[in-house]
N, C-alpha and C positions, 0 to 999 in steps of 0.2 A: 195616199201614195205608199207603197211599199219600201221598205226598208232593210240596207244590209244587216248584217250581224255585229254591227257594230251602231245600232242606232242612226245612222246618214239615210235621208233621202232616196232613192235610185229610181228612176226613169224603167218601170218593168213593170207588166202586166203577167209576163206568164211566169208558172210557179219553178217551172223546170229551168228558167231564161235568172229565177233569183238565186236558185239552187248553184248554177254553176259560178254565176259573180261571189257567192258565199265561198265556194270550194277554192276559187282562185285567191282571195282576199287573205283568207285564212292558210291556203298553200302557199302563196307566197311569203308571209310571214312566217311561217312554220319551216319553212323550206322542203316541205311533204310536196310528193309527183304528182297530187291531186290536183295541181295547179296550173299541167298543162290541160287539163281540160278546159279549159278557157276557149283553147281554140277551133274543138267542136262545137262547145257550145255556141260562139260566136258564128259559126257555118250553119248551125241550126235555126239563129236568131239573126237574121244578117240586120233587121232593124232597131237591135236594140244599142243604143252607141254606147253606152258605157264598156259595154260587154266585149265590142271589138274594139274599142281604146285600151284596154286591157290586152286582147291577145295581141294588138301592135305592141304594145310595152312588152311582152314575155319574149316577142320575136328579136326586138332587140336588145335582151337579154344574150342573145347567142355570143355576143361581142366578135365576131364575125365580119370580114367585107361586105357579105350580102345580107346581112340583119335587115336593112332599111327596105331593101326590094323584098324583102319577105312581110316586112310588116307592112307594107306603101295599103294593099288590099283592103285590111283591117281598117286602116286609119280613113282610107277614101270611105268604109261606110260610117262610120262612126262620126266623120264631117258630113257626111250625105243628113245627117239625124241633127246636129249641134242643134237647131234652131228648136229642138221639142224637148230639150232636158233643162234640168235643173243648172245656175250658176254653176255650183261646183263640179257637177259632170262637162261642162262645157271647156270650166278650166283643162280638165283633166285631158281630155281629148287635144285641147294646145298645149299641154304640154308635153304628149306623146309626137306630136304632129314639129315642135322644137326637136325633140332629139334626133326623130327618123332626118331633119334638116341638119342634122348636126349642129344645131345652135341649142347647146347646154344652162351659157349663162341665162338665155332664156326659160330654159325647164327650172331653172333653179329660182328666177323672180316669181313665176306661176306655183312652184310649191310652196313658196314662201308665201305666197296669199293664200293657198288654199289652208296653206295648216295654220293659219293667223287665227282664219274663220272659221277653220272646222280641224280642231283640234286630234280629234278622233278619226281621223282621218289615216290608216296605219301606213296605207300603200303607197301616200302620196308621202309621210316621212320616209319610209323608207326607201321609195325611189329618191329621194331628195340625199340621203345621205349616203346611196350608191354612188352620187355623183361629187359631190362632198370627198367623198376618198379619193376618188382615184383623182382628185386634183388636187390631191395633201391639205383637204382645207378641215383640220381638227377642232377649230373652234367653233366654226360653223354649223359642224355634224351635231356639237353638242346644245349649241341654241337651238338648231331646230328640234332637237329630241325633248328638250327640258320644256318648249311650247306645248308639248301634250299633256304636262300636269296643271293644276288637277284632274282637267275632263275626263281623262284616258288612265286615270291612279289605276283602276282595276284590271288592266291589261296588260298580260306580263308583257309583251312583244314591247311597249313601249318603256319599259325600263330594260329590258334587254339592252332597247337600240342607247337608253340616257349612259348606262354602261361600258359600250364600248367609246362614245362619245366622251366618254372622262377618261378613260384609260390613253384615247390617243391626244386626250390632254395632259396626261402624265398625272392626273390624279386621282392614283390609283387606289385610297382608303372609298374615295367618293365610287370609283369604279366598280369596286367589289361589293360596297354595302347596295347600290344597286342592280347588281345580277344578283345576288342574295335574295333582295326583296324579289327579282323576276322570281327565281326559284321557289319563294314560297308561296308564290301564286300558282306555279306552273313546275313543278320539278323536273320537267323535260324539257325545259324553254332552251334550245340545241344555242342561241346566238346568246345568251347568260351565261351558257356553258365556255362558250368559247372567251370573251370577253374577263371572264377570270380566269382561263389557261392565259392569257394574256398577262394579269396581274401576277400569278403565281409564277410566270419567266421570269415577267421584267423583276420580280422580287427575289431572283433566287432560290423560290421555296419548290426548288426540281420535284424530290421525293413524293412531297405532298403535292403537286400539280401532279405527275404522274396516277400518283393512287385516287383519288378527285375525277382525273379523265376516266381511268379502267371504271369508277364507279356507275359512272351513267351513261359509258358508251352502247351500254343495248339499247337504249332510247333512241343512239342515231339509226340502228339500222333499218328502219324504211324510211329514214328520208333523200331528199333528192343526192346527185354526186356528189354537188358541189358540197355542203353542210358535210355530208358522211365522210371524204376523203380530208375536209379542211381540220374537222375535228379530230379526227387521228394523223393529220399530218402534224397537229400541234402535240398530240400524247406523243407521236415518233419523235418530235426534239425533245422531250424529258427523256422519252428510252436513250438516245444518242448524249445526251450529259451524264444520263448513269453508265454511260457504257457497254449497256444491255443490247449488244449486237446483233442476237438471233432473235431478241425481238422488233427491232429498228426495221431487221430485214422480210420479219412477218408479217408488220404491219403496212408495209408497201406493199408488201405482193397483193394481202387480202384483203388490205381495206383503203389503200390511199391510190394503187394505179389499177385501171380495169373497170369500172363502171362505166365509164365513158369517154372513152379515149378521144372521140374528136371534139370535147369540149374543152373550150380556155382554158378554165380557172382547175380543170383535173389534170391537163397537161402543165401547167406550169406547176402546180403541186407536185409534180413527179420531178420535175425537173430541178427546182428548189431543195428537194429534199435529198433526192441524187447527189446531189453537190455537196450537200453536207457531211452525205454519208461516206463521202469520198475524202474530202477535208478530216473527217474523224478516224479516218483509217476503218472503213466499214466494207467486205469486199464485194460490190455490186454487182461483179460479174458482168454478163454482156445484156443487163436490164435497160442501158442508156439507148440499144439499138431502136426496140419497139418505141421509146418515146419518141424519137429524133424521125423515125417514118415517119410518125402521123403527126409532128408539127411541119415535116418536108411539105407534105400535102396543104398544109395552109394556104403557102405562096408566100406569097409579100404583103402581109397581114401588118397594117401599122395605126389597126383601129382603137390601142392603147399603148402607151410607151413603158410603162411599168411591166404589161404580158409580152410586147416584142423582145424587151432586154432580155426575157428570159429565156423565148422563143429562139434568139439569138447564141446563147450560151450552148443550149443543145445541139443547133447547127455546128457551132464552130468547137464544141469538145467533142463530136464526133465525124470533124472535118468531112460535114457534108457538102457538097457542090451549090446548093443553097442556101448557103449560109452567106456569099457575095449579093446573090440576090437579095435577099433583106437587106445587108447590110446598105446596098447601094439605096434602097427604097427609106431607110432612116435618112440617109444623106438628103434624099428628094423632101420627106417629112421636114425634117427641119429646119430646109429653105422657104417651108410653104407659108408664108407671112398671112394668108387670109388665114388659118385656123385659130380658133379663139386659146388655144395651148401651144402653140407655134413656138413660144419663148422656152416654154421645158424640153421640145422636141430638141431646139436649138442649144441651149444652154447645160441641158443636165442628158438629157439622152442620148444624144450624138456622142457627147464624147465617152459614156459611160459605155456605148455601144463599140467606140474605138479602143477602150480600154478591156473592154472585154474578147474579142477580137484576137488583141492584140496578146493578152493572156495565153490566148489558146495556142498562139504561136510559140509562146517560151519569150516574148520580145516584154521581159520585167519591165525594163527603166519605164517603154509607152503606156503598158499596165497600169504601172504605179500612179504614172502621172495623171494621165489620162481619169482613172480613176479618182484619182483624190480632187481633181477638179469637180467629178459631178459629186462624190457621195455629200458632200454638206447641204444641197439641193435637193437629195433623193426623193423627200418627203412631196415633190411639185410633180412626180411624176405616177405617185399614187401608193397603195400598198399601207400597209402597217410595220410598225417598228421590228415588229419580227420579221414579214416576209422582207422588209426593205438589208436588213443581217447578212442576205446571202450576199450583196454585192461588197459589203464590209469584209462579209471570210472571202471574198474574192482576193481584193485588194490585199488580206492579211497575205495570203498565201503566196501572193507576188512576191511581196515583204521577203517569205521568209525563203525563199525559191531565189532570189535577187541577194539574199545573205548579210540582208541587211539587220541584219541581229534586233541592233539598239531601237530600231525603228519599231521591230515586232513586238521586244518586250513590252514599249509604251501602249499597244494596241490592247496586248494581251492581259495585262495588268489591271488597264481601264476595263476590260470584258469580265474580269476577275470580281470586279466591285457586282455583279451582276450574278456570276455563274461561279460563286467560289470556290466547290470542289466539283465542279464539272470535270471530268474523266480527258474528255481529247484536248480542254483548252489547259488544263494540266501537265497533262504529257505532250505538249506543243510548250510549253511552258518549261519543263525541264530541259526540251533541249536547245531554245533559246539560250536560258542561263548556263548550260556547260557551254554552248559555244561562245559565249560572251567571256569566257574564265570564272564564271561565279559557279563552281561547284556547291558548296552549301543551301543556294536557292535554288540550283539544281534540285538538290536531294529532296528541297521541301515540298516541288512543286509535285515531283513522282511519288511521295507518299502520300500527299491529297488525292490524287489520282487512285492511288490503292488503298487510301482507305473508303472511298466511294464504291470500289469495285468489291472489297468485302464487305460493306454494308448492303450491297446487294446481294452478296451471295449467300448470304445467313437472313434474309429476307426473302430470297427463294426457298429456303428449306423450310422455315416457316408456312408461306402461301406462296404455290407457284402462279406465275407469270399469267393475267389474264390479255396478254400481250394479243392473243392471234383472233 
């Protein structure tokens, strides 16, 4: 029986039919375009089932309304086949065949067998721990990653995934000694990369996360969007705590918005980063328009609560007519008691979506509140510590918009422990404490501020900016 490129079994005869399962296996971990070949190949090979249980699985990847009508095809052959493949491809096929049904908690018992038994197994952890996030479930992510040692010890992807799997367990020395170890298997392993731009935030170490990103950003560029825009969207927040404006502003244009504007996870990357850069006093000009078209064109997309909120914020900061529409379709979301996520829709979305809303309006008090209701939930509605930030600088900014001083300082203080001579939460910071009457911590917070901005400016003269 022939075998993928990772030692597993596979149901194939022909050489062209192992070729493409190899390009997909290894593109999807990679996050390299070779991986939508799957879905010729599977057009090619309509009877091999692994092959279209894969292109079902990439279809819905789109996170899209019609993901499932797109993958329903694939999955009718690759059920047409279950009864001639191996256990494991059979699993795999149910468990492609659970998602296009919407029923998760089921893809996730089925990955959880698969990768008991077959450790090496990359696609099925890592689909396991795509779904793992977006339901805030961080310990999980990381049991399932730590099941692929030792089988899988020589494959960076699977310390990649044990790494971010400790990071969004907050323990970050474990996080970083394993993206390390991915690196010195792999020094372009892009999701290692990213997994200690993580550690290097949540620690403070801006500077050196920035210099770390610019080092092996050429590595991203032929991979797919999402990977290429997410890892410069995480070097764009080092540029925006150093303060580095013109490059904040170059690496959106040229490397975080424009690959593929009608997909999710690059539209809410624009969208996220937008907000930051607006919060930092960055001036974006009339960039929020092109985003806010091509999330209009979605519709009433509420195939995740984590990319609607976002979805939602663009609509309603640039008071598009569509922004009611969604909003009312959250409402419809989180009365819906059959969805197996019903309780986050209801509990942490809804109002987070009311508070955000409500933001756009200038209406602080329903902001604040409304907010501070979901964000101690935020984690159930998916996202990482970082992307989950921006609905934080939301709430901050109601705060300080609402004038309510003493409330901001406690925000900014605690973000302080984090981003300590960060540039905009500095100078948001000075002018918290003059308006509170403390001139002196006034003055100390603006010359943190400036002296980050000359530590950068004598670090441009040095080596300029491989920002663009």
């Amino acid at each position: 029986m022939a075998q993928d490129l990772y030692g597993l079994p596979v149901t194939c005869e022909n050489p062209d039919t192992l070729s493409g399962l190899n390009d997909f296996i290894h593109g999807f971990l990679s996050y390299h375009p070779k991986a939508a070949n799957i879905i010729a190949a599977a057009d090619d090979d309509p009877d091999c089932a692994l092959e279209n249980a894969y292109a079902a699985m990439l279809w819905m990847f789109l996170e899209s309304p019609d993901a499932p009508q797109k993958a329903t095809p694939y999955l009718a052959r690759a059920q047409a086949k279950r009864r001639d493949v191996t256990a494991r491809e059979a699993l795999t096929i149910d468990a492609v065949a659970a998602w296009v049904a919407g029923d998760v908690p089921q893809v996730l018992a089925i990955c959880d067998r698969i990768t008991t038994d077959h450790p090496r197994d990359m696609t099925i952890l890592k689909l396991a721990q795509y779904h793992m996030f977006n339901l805030g479930n961080a310990t999980g992510m990381l049991r399932m990653a730590l099941k692929a040692l030792p089988q899988a010890a020589n494959i960076a992807y699977a310390h990649g995934m044990i790494a971010f799997g400790y990071e969004l367990c907050h323990l970050l020395d474990r996080a970083e000694s394993a993206a390390r170890q991915a690196m010195a298997l792999q020094h372009d392993e892009a999701w290692a990369h990213h997994a200690l731009a993580h550690v290097m935030l949540t620690q403070g170490r801006i500077a050196e996360g920035a210099a770390f990103l610019e080092s092996v950003a050429d590595t991203w560029r032929d991979l797919n969007s999402f990977m290429h825009t997410h890892n410069w969207w995480h070097l764009a927040l080092f540029y925006l705590s150093l303060g580095r404006h013109d490059d904040v502003r170059r690496a959106y244009d040229t490397h975080v918005w424009g690959l593929e504007k009608g997909y999710s996870q690059d539209q809410v990357g624009a969208v996220s980063l937008l907000a930051r850069m607006e919060f930092a006093g960055v001036d974006v000009g009339d960039r929020w328009r092109d985003v806010a078209d091509h999330i209009a064109a979605r519709g009433a997309d509420t195939v995740n609560p984590f990319l609607t909120l976002q979805y939602l914020y663009a609509l309603t900061r640039t008071h598009r007519p569509e922004a009611a529409e969604l909003m009312q379709a959250i409402r419809d979301r989180a009365s819906d008691t059959s969805q197996h996520d019903h309780i986050a829709w209801r509990d942490v979305a809804l109002p987070a979506a009311t508070g955000i809303a409500a933001y756009a309006d200038g209406v602080w008090d329903t902001a604040i509140s409304q907010l501070a209701r979901a964000l101690p939930r935020m984690s159930e509605c998916g996202g990482s510590h970082a992307q989950r930030d921006l609905f934080e600088q939301i709430h901050l900014d109601a705060l300080v918009q609402d004038g309510r001083a003493s409330a901001a300082q406690q925000v900014l203080e605690m973000r302080r422990t984090y981003d300590p001579v960060g540039v905009p939460l500095n100078l948001l910071l000075g002018k918290v404490y003059a308006k509170s009457g403390l001139p002196l911590l006034a003055q100390e917070a603006r010359a943190r501020a400036a002296q980050t901005l000359a530590a950068n400016s004598s670090a441009a003269v040095a080596a300029p900016s491989t920002g663009g």
